[in-house]
C-alpha positions as CSV (number, residue, x, y, z in Angstrom):
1,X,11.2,25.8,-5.6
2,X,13.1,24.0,-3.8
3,X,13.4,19.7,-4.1
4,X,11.1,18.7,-1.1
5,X,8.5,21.3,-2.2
6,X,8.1,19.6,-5.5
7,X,8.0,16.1,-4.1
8,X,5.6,17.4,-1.5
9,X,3.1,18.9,-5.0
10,X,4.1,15.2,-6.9
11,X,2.6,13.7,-3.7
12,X,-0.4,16.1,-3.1
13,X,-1.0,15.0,-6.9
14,X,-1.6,12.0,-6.1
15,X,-4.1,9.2,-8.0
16,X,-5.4,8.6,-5.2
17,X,-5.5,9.1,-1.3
18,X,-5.2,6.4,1.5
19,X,-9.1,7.0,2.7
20,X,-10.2,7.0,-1.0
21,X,-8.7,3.8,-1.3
22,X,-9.9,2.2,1.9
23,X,-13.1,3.3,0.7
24,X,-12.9,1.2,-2.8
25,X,-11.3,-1.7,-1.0
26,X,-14.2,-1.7,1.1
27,X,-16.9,-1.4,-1.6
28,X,-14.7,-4.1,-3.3
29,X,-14.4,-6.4,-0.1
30,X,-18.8,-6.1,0.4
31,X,-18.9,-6.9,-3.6
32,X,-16.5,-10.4,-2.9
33,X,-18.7,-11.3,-0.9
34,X,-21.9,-11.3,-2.4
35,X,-23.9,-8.0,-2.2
36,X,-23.3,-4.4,-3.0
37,X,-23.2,-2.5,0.1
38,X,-24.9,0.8,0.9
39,X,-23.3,3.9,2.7
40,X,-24.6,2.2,6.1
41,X,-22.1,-0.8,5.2
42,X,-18.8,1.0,4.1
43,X,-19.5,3.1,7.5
44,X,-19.5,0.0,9.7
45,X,-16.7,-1.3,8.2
46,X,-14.6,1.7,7.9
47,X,-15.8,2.8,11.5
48,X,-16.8,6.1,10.0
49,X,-20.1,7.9,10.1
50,X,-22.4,7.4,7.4
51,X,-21.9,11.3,6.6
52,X,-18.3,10.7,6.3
53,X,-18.9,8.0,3.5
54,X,-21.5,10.3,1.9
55,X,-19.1,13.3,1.5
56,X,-16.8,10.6,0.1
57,X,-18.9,9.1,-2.2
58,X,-19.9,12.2,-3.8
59,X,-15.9,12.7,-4.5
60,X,-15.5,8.9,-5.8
61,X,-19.0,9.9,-8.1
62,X,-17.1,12.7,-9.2
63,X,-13.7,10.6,-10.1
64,X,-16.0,8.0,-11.8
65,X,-15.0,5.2,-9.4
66,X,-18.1,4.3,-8.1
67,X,-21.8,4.5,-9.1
68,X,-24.8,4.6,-6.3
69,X,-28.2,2.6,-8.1
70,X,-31.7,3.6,-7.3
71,X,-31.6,1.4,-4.6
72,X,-28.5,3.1,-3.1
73,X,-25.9,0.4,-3.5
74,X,-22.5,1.2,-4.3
75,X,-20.8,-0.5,-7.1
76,X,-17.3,0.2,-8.4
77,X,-17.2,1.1,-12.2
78,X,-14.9,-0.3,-14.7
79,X,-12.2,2.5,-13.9
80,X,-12.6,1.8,-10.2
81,X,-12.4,-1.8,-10.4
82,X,-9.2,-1.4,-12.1
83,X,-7.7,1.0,-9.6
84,X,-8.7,-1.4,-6.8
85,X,-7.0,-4.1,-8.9
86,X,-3.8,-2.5,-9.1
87,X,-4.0,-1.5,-5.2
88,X,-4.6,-5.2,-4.3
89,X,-1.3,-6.1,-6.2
90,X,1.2,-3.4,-5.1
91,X,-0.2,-4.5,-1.0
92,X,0.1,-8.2,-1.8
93,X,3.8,-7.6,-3.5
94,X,5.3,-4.8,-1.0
95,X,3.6,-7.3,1.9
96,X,5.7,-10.3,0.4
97,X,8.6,-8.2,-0.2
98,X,8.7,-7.0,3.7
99,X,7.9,-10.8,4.9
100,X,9.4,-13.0,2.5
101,X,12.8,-10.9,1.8
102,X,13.1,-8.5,4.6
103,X,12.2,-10.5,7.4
104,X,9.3,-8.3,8.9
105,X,7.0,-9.4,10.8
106,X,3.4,-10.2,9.4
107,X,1.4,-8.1,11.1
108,X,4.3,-4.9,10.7
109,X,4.5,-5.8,6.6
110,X,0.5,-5.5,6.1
111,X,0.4,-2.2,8.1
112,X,3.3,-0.9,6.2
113,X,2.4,-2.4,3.0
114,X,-1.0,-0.5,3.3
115,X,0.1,2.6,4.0
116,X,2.8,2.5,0.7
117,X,0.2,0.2,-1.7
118,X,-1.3,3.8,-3.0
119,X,1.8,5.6,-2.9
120,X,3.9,4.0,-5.3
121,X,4.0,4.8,-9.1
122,X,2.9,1.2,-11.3
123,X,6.5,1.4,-12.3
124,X,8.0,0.7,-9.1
125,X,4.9,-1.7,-8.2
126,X,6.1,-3.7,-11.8
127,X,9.5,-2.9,-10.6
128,X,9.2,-4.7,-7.0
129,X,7.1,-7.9,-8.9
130,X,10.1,-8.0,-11.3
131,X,12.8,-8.0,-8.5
132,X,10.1,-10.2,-6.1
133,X,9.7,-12.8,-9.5
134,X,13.7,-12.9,-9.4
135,X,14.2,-13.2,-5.9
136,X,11.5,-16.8,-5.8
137,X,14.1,-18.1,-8.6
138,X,15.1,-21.3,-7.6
139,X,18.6,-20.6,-8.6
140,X,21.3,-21.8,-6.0
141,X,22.7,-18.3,-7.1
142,X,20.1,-16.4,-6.0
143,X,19.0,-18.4,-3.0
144,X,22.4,-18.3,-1.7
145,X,22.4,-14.2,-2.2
146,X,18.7,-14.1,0.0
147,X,20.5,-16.9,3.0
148,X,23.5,-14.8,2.9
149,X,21.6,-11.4,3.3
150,X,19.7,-12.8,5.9
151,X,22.1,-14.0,8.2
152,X,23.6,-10.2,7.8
153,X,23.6,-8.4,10.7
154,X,24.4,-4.9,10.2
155,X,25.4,-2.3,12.6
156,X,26.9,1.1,12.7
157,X,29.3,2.0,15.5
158,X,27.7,4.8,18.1
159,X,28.3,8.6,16.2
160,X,28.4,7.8,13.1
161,X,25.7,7.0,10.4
162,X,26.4,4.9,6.5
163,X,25.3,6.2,3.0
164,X,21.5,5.7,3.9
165,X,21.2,6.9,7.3
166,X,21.4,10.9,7.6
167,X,21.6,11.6,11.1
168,X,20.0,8.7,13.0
169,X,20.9,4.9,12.2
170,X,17.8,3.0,11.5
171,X,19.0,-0.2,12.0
172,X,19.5,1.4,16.0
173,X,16.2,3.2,16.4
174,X,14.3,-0.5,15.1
175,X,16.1,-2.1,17.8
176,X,15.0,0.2,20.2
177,X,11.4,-0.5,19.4
């Protein structure tokens, strides 16, 4: 088996997929504020027919994430409060990352940020708060490092591409959008 067949099965193995977690963030987001939603709810928000949250629901049941009372609210259980936790902090520190350190623009880094937050192992989510933690240091050392790589302005030279860039420079296909 070759090397992107196994990272394809790593990624279909998963914790989690992006609709599963849209789904707990919304059951989480209805629960901040105030009152556990029913199916009706989670479809409204998600924009997603009630069927749709009931065929995941039963999957979130089955993954112990979420119970469904007598009076059909949802409520995240202990295992899926802690998965929504650690969601929550790997979109609020790859979001900051993008912003703070790269430069991207808001709206960009929270798209972005959201599609990666469910991807990424909790080693390179402690990983990024470590380098994130270093990078805030209020050493002239290190804020010197962040002004300098900021006003960096890289660019490669049409026909040919650096270490990074297999056969299309990134830096000129970001430009072009």
């Amino acid at each position: 088996m070759g090397e992107s067949q196994k990272m394809w099965k790593a990624f279909e193995a998963n914790e989690i997929s992006h609709s599963v977690a849209h789904y707990l963030l919304a059951v989480a987001d209805h629960t901040q504020s105030g009152t556990s939603p029913r199916a009706a709810d989670i479809a409204r928000t998600l924009e997603v027919s009630r069927a749709a949250v009931s065929l995941q629901l039963r999957t979130l049941k089955e993954h112990c994430l979420v119970e469904v009372s007598e009076n059909h609210r949802i409520h995240l259980t202990p295992l899926g409060q802690d998965l929504v936790g650690r969601i929550t902090s790997k979109r609020q520190v790859l979001r900051a990352f993008l912003c703070e350190i790269l430069g991207v623009d808001e709206a960009t880094a929270e798209a972005d940020a959201c599609k990666i937050e469910h991807l990424i192992s909790e080693e390179s989510g402690a990983a990024l708060v470590r380098f994130m933690t270093f990078l805030r240091n209020k050493d002239t050392n290190v804020q010197s490092l962040l002004e300098d790589f900021k006003k960096l302005t890289a660019d490669c030279p049409p026909g040919t591409t650096c270490d990074f860039c297999i056969s299309e420079c990134l830096l000129n296909s970001a430009r072009r959008n």
